[in-house]
C-alpha positions in Angstrom: 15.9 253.8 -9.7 18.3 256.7 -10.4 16.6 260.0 -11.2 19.4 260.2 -14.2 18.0 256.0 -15.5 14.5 257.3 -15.0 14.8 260.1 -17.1 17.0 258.1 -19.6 14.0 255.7 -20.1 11.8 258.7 -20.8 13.3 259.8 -23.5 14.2 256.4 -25.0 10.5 255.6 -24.8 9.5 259.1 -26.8 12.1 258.6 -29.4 11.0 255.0 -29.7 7.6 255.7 -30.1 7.9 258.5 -32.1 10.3 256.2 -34.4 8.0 253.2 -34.5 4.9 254.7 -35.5 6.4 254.8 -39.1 6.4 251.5 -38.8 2.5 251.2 -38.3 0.6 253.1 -39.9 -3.5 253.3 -39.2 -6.1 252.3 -41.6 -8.7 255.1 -41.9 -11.4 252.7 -44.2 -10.9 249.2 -41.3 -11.1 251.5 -38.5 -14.4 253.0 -40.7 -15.3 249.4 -40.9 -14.8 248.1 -37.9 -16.5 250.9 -35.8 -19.6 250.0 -38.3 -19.9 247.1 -37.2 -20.2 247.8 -33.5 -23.9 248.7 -31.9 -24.2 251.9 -31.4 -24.8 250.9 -27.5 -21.1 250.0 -27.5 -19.4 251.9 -29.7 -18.3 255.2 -28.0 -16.8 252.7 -24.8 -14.5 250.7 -27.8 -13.9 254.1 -29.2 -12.6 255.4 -26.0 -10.4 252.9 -25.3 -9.3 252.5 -28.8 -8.3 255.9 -28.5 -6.5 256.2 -25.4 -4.6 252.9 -26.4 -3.6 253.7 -29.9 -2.7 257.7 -29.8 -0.4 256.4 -26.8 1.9 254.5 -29.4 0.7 255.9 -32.9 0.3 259.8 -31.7 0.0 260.9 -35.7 -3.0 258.4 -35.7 -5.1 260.7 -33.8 -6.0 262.7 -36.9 -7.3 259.6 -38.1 -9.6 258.6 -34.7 -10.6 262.2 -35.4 -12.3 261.9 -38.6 -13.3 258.7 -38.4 -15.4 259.7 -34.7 -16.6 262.9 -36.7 -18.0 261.1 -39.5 -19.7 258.3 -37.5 -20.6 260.1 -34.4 -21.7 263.7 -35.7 -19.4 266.6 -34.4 -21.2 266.9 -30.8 -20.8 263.4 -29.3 -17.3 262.9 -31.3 -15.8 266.0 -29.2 -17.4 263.9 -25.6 -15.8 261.1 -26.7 -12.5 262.8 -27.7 -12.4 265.0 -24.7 -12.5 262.2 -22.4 -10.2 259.8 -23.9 -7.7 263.0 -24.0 -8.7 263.5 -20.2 -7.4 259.4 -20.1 -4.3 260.5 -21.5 -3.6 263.4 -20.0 -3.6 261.9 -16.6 -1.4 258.7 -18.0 1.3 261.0 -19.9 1.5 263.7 -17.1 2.0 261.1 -14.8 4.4 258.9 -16.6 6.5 262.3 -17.2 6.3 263.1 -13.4 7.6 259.5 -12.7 10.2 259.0 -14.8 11.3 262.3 -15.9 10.6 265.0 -12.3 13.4 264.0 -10.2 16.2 264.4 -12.7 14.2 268.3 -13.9 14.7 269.3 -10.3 17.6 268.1 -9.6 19.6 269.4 -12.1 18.0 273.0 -12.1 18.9 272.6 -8.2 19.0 276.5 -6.5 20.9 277.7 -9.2 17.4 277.5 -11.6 15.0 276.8 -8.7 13.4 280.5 -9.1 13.1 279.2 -13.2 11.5 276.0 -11.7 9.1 277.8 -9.3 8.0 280.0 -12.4 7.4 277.7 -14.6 5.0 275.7 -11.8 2.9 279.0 -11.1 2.2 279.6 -14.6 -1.4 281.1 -15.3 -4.3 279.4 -15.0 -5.6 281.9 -18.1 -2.0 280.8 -20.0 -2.8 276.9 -19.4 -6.4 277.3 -20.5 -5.3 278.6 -23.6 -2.5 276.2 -24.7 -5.1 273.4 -24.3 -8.0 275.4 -26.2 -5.9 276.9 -29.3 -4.1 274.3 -31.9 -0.9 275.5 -31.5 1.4 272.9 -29.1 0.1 269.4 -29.5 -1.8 267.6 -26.4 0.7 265.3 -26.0 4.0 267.1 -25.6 2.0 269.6 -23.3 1.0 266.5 -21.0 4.6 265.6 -21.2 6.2 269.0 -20.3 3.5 270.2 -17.8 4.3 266.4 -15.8 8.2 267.8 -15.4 7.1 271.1 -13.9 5.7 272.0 -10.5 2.4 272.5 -11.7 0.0 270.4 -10.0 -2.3 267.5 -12.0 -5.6 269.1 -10.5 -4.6 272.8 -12.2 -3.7 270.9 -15.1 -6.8 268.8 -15.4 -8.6 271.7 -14.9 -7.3 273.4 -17.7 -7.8 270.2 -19.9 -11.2 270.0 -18.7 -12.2 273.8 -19.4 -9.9 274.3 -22.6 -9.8 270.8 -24.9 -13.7 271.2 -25.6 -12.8 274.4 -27.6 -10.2 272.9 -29.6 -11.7 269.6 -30.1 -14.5 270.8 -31.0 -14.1 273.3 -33.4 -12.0 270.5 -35.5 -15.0 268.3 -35.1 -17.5 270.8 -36.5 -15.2 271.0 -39.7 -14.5 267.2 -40.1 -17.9 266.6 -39.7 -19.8 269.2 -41.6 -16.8 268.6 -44.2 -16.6 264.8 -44.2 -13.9 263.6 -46.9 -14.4 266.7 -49.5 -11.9 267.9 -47.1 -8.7 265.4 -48.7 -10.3 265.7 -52.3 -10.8 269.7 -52.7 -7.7 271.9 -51.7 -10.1 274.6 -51.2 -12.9 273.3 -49.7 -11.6 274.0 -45.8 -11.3 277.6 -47.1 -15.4 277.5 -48.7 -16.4 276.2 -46.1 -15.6 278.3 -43.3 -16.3 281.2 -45.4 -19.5 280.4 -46.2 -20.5 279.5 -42.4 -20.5 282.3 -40.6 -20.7 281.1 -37.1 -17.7 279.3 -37.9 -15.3 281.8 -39.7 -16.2 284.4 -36.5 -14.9 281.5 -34.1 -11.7 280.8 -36.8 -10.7 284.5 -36.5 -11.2 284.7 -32.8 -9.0 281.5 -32.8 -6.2 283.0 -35.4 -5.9 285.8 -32.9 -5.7 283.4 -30.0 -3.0 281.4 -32.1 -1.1 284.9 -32.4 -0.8 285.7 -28.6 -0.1 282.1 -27.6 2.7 282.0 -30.6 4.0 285.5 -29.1 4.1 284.3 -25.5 6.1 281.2 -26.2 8.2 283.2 -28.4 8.8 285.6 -25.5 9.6 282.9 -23.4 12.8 281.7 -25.3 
């Protein structure tokens, strides 16, 4: 297939996905339910897969796996089970990117923007870490981007591997030591960090890690 047709049907399938989730919208309380429902011996494989295959089509439904897996699973086993459904995805979006989307990035930046191109596959391990560890940019559109650059899967998983946990689980610990006081009081995210010290020490070390990540991509446009 053309590299111009491949990259055509990348885009379509983003803009259709991201058009037709409105469309179908997730049930916090049945997923609640169902998840219930399941033995315990069972439930983190249906989660998993639940997971990987829903987020793929329904990306604003991840918020809602989220605190559904907190609430049910405790914030320690919820962030296992997150992290490697994410891994899943990772390698499935990185790889559909690469496919589809690759062969028209390089070449259209041909030599003209190959040094551009060569940059942007030799960025930081340090750099990579920390996009995937601070909630700035969204897993999903840095699976996507990182798939069009030179940057090899094994750096990436590497940085998805040593970086998500952070992230994942510092949402975890709030939406599990939270539960749903957190969509009935305004202020309750802001008591409760405040009040738990551990936790506001690792939000302001994660502010300022927010403010250099927010600067570097800044500096990069």
């Amino acid at each position: 297939m053309n590299n111009r047709i491949k990259f055509l049907v990348l885009i379509i399938a983003i803009v259709l996905i991201w058009f037709l989730q409105r469309f179908f919208p997730v049930n916090a309380q049945a997923i609640e339910i169902f998840f219930k429902k399941i033995p315990s011996l069972y439930s983190g494989i249906v989660f998993v897969l639940l997971y990987c295959i829903v987020t793929f089509f329904i990306w604003l439904s991840k918020d809602v796996f989220r605190f559904i897996a907190a609430v049910i699973f405790g914030a320690w086993f919820s962030t296992l089970l997150i992290l490697i459904a994410e891994i899943i995805n990772a390698f499935i979006l990185f790889y559909f990117s690469r496919s589809l989307g690759r062969g028209f990035v390089e070449s259209t930046l041909k030599k003209r923007y190959d040094k551009l191109d060569e940059r942007l596959g030799r960025v930081n391990f340090l750099w990579l870490f920390l996009f995937r560890a601070v909630p700035l940019v969204p897993f999903r559109f840095l699976d996507l981007y990182c798939g069009l650059t030179r940057i090899t899967f094994r750096r990436y998983l590497s940085a998805v591997i040593l970086g998500s946990p952070l992230r994942i689980f510092w949402v975890q610990y709030v939406l599990a030591g939270m539960g749903k006081s957190l969509f009935s009081n305004p202020y309750a995210l802001v008591e409760f960090i405040t009040s738990n010290k551990p936790v506001f020490i690792f939000s302001l070390i994660y502010l300022v890690l927010v403010i250099v990540v927010a600067l570097k991509i800044k500096a990069k446009h």
